[in-house]
C-alpha positions as CSV (number, residue, x, y, z in Angstrom):
1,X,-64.3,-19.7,33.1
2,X,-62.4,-22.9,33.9
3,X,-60.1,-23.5,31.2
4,X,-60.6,-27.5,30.8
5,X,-64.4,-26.7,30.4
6,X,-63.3,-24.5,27.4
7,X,-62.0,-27.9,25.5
8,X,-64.1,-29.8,26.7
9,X,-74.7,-36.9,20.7
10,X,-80.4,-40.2,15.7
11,X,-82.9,-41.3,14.9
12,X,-83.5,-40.9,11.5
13,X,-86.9,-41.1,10.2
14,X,-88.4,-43.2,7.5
15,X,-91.6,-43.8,6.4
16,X,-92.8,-46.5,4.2
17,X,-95.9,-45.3,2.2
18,X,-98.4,-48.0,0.7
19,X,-99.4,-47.3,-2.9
20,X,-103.4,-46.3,-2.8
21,X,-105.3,-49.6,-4.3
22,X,-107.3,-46.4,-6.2
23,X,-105.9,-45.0,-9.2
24,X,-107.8,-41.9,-8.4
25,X,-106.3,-41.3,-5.2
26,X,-102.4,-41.9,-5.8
27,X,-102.9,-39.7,-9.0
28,X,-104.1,-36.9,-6.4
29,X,-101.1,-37.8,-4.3
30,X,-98.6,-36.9,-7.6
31,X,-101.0,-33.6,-7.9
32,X,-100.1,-32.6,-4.3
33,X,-96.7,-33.3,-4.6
34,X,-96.2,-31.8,-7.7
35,X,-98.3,-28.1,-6.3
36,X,-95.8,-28.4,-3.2
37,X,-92.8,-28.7,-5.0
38,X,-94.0,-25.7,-7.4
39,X,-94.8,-23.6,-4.2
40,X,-91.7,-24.6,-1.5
41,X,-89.5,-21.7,-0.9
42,X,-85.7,-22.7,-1.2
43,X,-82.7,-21.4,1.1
44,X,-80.4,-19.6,0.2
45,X,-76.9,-19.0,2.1
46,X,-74.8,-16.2,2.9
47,X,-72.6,-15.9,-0.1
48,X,-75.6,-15.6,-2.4
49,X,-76.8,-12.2,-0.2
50,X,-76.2,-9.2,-0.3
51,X,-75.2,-7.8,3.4
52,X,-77.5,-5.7,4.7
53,X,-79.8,-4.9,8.1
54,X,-76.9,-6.5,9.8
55,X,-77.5,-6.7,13.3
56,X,-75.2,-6.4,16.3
57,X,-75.2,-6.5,20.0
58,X,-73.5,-3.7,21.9
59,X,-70.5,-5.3,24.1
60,X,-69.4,-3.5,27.4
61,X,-66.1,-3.3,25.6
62,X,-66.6,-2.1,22.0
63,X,-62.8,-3.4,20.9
64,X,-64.5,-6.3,20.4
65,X,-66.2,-5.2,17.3
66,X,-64.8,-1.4,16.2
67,X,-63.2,-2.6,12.9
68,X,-65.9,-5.1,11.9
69,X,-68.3,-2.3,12.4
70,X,-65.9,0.2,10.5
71,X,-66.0,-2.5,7.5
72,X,-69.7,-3.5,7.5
73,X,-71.0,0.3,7.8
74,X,-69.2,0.4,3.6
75,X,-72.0,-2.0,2.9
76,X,-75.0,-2.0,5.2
77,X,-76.4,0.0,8.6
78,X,-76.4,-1.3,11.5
79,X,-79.2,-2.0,14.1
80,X,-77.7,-2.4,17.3
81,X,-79.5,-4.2,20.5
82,X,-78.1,-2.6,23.4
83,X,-78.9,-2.0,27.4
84,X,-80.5,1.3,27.7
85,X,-76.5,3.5,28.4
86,X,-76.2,7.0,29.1
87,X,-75.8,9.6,26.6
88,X,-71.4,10.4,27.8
89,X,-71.2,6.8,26.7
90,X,-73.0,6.9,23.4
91,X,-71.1,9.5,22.4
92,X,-68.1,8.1,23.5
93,X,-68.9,5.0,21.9
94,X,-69.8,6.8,18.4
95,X,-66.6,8.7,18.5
96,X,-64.4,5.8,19.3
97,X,-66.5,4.2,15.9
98,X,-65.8,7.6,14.2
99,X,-68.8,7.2,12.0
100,X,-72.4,8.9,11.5
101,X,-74.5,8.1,14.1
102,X,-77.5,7.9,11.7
103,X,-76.5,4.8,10.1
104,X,-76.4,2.8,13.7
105,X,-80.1,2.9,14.9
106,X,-80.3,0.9,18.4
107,X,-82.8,-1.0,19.7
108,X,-82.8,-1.1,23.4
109,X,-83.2,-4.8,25.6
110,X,-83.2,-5.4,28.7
111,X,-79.9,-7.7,29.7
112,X,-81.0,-10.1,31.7
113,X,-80.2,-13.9,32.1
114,X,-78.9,-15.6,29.0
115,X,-79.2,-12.3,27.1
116,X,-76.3,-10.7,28.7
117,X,-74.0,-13.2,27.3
118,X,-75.6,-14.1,24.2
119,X,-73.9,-12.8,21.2
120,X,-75.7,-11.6,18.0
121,X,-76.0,-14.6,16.4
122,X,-76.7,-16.6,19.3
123,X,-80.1,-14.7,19.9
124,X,-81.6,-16.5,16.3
125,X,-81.7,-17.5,13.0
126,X,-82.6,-15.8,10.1
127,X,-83.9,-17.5,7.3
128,X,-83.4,-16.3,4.2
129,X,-85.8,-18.3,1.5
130,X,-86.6,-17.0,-2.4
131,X,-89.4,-15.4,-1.3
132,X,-89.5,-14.8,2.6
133,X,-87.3,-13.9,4.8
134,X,-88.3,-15.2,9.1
135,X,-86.7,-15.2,12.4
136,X,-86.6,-17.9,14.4
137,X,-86.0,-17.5,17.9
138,X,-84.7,-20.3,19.9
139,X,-86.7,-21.7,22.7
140,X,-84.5,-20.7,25.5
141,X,-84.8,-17.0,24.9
142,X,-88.6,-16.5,25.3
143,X,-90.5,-13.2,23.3
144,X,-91.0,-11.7,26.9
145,X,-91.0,-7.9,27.6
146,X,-87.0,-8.2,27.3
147,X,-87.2,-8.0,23.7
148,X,-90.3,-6.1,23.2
149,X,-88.1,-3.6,21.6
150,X,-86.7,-6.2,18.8
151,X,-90.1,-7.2,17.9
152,X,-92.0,-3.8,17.7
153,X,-89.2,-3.7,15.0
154,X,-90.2,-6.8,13.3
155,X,-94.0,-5.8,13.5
156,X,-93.0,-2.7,12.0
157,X,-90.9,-3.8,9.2
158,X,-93.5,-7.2,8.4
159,X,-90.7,-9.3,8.9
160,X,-92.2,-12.8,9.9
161,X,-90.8,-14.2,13.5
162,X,-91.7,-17.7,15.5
163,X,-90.2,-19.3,18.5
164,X,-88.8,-22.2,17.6
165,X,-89.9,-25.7,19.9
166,X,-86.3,-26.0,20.1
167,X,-82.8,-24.8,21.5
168,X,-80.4,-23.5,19.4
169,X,-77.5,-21.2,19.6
170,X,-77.0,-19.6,15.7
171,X,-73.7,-20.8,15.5
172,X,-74.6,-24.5,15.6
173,X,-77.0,-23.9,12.8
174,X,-75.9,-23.7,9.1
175,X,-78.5,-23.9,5.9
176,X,-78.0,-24.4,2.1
177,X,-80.2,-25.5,-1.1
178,X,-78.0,-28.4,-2.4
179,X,-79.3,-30.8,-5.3
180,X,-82.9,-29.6,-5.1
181,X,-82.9,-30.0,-1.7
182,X,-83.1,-27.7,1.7
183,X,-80.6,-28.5,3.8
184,X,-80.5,-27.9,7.6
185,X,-77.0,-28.6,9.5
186,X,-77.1,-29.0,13.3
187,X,-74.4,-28.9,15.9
188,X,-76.2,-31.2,18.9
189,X,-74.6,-30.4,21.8
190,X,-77.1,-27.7,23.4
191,X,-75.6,-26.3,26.6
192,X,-79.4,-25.3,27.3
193,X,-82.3,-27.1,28.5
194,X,-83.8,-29.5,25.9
195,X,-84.9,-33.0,26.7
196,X,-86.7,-33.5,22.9
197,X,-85.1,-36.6,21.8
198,X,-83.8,-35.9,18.0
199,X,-86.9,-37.3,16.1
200,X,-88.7,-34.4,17.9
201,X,-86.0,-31.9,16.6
202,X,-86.5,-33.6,13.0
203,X,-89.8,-32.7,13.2
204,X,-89.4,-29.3,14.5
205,X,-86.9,-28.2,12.4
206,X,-88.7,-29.4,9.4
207,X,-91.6,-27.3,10.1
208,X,-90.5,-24.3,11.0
209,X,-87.6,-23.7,8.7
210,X,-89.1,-25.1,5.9
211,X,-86.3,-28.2,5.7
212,X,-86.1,-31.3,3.5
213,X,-83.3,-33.3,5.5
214,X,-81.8,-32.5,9.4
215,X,-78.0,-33.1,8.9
216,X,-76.5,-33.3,12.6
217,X,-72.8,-33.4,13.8
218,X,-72.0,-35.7,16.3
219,X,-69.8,-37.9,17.8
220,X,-70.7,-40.4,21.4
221,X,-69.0,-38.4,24.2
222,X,-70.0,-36.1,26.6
223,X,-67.3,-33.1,25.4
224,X,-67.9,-30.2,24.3
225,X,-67.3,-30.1,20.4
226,X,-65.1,-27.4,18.7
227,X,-67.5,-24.6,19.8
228,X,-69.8,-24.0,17.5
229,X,-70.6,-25.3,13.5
230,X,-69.4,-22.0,12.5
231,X,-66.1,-22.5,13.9
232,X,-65.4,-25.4,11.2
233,X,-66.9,-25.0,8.4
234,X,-67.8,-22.3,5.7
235,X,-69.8,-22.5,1.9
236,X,-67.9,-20.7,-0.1
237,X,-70.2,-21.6,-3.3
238,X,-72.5,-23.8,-4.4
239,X,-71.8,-27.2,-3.6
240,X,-68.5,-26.3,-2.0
241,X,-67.2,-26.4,1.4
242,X,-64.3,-25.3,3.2
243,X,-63.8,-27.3,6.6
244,X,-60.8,-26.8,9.4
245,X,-58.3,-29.6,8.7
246,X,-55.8,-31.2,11.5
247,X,-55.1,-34.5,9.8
248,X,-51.6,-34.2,9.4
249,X,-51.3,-32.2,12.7
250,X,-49.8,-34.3,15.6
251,X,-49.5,-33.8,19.2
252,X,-46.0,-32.8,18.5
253,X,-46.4,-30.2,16.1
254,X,-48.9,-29.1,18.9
255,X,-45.8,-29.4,21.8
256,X,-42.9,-28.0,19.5
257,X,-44.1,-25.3,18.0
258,X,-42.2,-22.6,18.5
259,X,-42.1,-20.5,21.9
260,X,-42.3,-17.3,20.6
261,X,-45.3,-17.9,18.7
262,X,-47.5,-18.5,21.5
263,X,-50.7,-16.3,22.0
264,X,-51.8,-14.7,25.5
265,X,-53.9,-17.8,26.5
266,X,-51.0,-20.5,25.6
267,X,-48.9,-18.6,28.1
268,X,-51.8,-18.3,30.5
269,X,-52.7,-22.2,29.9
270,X,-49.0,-23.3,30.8
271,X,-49.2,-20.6,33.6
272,X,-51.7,-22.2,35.3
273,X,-51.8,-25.3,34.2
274,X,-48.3,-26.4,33.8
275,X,-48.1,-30.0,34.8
276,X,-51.8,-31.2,36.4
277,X,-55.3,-29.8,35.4
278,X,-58.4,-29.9,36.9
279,X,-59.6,-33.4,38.3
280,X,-55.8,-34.5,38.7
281,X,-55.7,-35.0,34.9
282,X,-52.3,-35.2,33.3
283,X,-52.6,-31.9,30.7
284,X,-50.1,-34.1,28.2
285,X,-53.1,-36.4,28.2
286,X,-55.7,-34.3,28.3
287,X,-54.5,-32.0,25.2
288,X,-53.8,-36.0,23.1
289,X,-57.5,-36.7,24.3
290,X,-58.8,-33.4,22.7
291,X,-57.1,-33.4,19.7
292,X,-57.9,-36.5,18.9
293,X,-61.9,-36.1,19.8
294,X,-61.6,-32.3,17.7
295,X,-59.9,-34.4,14.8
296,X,-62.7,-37.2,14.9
297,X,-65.4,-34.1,14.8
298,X,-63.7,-32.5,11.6
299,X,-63.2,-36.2,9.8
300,X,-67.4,-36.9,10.6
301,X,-68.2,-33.3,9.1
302,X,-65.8,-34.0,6.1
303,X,-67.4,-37.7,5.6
304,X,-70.8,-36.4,5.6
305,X,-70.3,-33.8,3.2
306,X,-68.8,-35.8,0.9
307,X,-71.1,-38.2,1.2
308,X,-73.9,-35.6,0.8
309,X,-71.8,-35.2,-2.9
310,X,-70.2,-31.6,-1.8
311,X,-66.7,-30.6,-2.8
312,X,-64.9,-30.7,0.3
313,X,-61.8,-28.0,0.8
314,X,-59.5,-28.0,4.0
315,X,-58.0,-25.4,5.2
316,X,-55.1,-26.8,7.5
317,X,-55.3,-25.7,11.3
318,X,-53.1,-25.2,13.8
319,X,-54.7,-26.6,17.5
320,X,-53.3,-24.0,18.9
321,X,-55.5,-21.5,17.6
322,X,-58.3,-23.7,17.8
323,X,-58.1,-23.9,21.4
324,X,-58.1,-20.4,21.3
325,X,-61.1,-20.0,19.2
326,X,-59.1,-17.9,16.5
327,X,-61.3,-19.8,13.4
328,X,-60.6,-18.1,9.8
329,X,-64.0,-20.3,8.7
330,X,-65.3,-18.4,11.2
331,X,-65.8,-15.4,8.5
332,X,-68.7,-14.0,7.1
333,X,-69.4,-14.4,3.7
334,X,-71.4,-12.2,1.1
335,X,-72.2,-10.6,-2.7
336,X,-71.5,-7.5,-3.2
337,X,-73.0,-6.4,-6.6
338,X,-71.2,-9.0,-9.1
339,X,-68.4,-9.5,-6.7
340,X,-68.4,-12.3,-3.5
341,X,-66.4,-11.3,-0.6
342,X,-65.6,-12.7,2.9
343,X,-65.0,-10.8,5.9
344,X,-62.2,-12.7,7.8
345,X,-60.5,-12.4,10.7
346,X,-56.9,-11.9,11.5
347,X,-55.2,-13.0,14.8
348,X,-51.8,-11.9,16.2
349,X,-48.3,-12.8,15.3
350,X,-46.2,-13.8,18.7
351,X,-45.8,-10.2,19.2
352,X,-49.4,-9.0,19.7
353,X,-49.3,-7.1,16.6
354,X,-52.1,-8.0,13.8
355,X,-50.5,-8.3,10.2
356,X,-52.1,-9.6,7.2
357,X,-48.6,-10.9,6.2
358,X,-48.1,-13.2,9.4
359,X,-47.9,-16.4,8.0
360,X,-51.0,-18.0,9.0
361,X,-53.6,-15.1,8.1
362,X,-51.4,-15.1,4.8
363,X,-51.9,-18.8,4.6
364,X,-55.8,-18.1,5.3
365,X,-56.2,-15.2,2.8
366,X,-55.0,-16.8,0.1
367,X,-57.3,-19.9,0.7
368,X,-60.2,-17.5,0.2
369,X,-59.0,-16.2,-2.6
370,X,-58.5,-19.6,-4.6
371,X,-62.6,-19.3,-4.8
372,X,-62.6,-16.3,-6.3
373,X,-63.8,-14.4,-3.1
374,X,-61.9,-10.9,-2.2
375,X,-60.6,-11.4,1.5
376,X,-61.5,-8.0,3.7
377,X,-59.1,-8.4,6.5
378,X,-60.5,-7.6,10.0
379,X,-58.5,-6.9,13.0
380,X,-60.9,-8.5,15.8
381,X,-60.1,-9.4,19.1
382,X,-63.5,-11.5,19.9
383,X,-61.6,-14.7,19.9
384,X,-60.7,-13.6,23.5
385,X,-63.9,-13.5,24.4
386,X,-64.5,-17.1,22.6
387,X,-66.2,-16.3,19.0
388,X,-65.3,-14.2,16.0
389,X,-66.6,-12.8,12.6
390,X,-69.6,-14.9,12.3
391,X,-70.8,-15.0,16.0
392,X,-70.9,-10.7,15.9
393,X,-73.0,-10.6,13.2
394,X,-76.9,-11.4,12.4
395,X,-79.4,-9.3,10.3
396,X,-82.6,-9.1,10.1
């Protein structure tokens, strides 16, 4: 992948309704309303379930995900949608896991076109609602005979599934019920075909998952923006949100940090890229142009939080690791009995070597904890291939 495309927008509807000139008929309005408030379902997010039916997607190279599959088999089994592989490597790969293979059922696909990239939570949302839970399949997928395997399973198990009129990728969509309200988050940037202009989406949205308000993420420019809405921010209870923070980091904590702590693709960046970048772009002013757009994208999530009356929390960032998708936020959240946990991610010290006690996962873990959530520590190298926790994991 070409490393600069790595770094690199609403209408909002209103209606005006007329009071009835009948008495009779705006007292049947108040009726309606009042039966549909009595009946609507209301979401609720991740740290509120319990985690179970997680869902993964088998990964030519399982490193990717052995120790987040270690950790979630102590609370849930796992359904795995994998190519149809031979029987040397499913027992290879079942060693390797050093598990029972009855607690990882499979459910065979056949990889083709944007399903042999797509990671588990790219494939579609699952809503979760008091009283139903649906999947919503994003419009570029298509229930063709590719996933006739996945939805035999659905059928089976009653569990409700639609294909949404839109594209989404399940990173760049985050719910919550805050102040009586259900509350959709969108990232905008769709790297997939979809020409719907955003009342269209509004309305799409709205009927299918069940939303009072659309809240999207988006500032003018044609870059892409730091990956997806899971990468920056995280509920971590009701009414509170922790968001990646790089206001007080400049362009020369970015240049002088120190050598040694450098990961693989910072060495492989100045490798390659030492003094001029693709289209005969200065990299100096390249990296000033994309921190300054990523810090303009964190600052519009932050304002609209706030102004949505959340508790806002930052958790500072180094641009480093952004640019090399290693996001804490980018954790997954859930109850355990009485308890709330988070499943977070480590990343490597300067040395390759993965310890909870290296500064920054220190730094991160301790965050967590402040909320009263107990930090599980996974060793996972997805960042490498451009996702983490969050991005590994669905359920169903």
């Amino acid at each position: 992948m070409n490393l600069v495309n790595k770094f690199v927008k609403g209408l909002i509807f209103s209606s005006l309704v007329g009071l009835s000139f009948f008495q009779g008929d705006y007292v049947k309005r108040v009726e309606e309303r009042e039966i549909n408030n009595v009946n609507k379902e209301i979401f609720i997010p991740e740290y509120k379930r319990e985690l179970s039916n997680v869902l993964m997607k088998f990964q030519p190279d399982n490193k990717y995900q052995e120790n987040l599959i270690e950790e979630v088999l102590n609370y849930s089994d796992v359904y795995f949608l994998t190519p149809n592989f031979s029987n040397k490597e499913k027992k290879q790969f079942f060693r390797n896991l050093d598990k029972e293979e009855n607690k990882i059922t499979p459910l065979y696909i056949e990889e083709k076109g944007r399903l042999r990239q797509a990671w588990s939570q790219d494939l579609f949302e699952l809503l979760v609602t008091d009283k139903t839970r649906k999947v919503i399949f994003p419009n570029y997928i298509g229930l063709d005979s590719s996933l006739v395997s996945f939805t035999n399973f659905l059928k089976k198990d009653s569990i409700e599934y639609i294909l949404s009129k839109n594209n989404f990728e399940g990173g760049h969509l985050v719910y919550d019920y805050f102040n009586g309200k259900n509350l959709l988050f969108s990232g905008t940037r769709n790297v997939f075909l979809n020409s719907l202009a955003r009342e269209e989406k509004i309305i799409n949205y709205k009927k299918e998952f069940g939303a009072d308000s659309i809240i999207f993420f988006n500032i003018n420019s044609d870059e892409t923006p730091l990956f997806h809405l899971d990468q920056c921010f995280t509920f971590v209870d009701s009414g509170k949100v922790a968001i990646l923070n790089l206001n007080n980091y400049s362009l020369e904590d970015f240049y002088f940090e120190k050598e040694d702590e450098l990961s693989v693709f910072e060495k492989e960046f100045y490798l390659n890229y030492s003094s001029i970048g693709a289209n005969q772009i200065l990299i100096s002013e390249f990296i000033e142009k994309s921190l300054d757009y990523s810090k303009k994208m964190l600052t519009n999530i932050q304002n609209k939080f706030t102004k949505l009356g959340y508790q806002v929390y930052s958790l500072p960032a180094s641009y480093w690791q952004i640019l090399n998708y290693q996001s804490y936020i980018n954790s997954r959240l859930f109850a355990d009995e009485d308890k709330r946990k988070i499943l977070m991610p480590i990343f490597p010290n300067s040395e390759g070597i993965y310890d909870i006690n290296y500064f920054k996962n220190k730094k991160a873990k301790e965050f967590f904890e402040n909320f009263g959530l107990e930090v599980i520590p996974v060793i996972n190298k997805s960042w490498e291939k451009q996702g983490n926790i969050h991005c590994l994991i669905n359920e169903i």
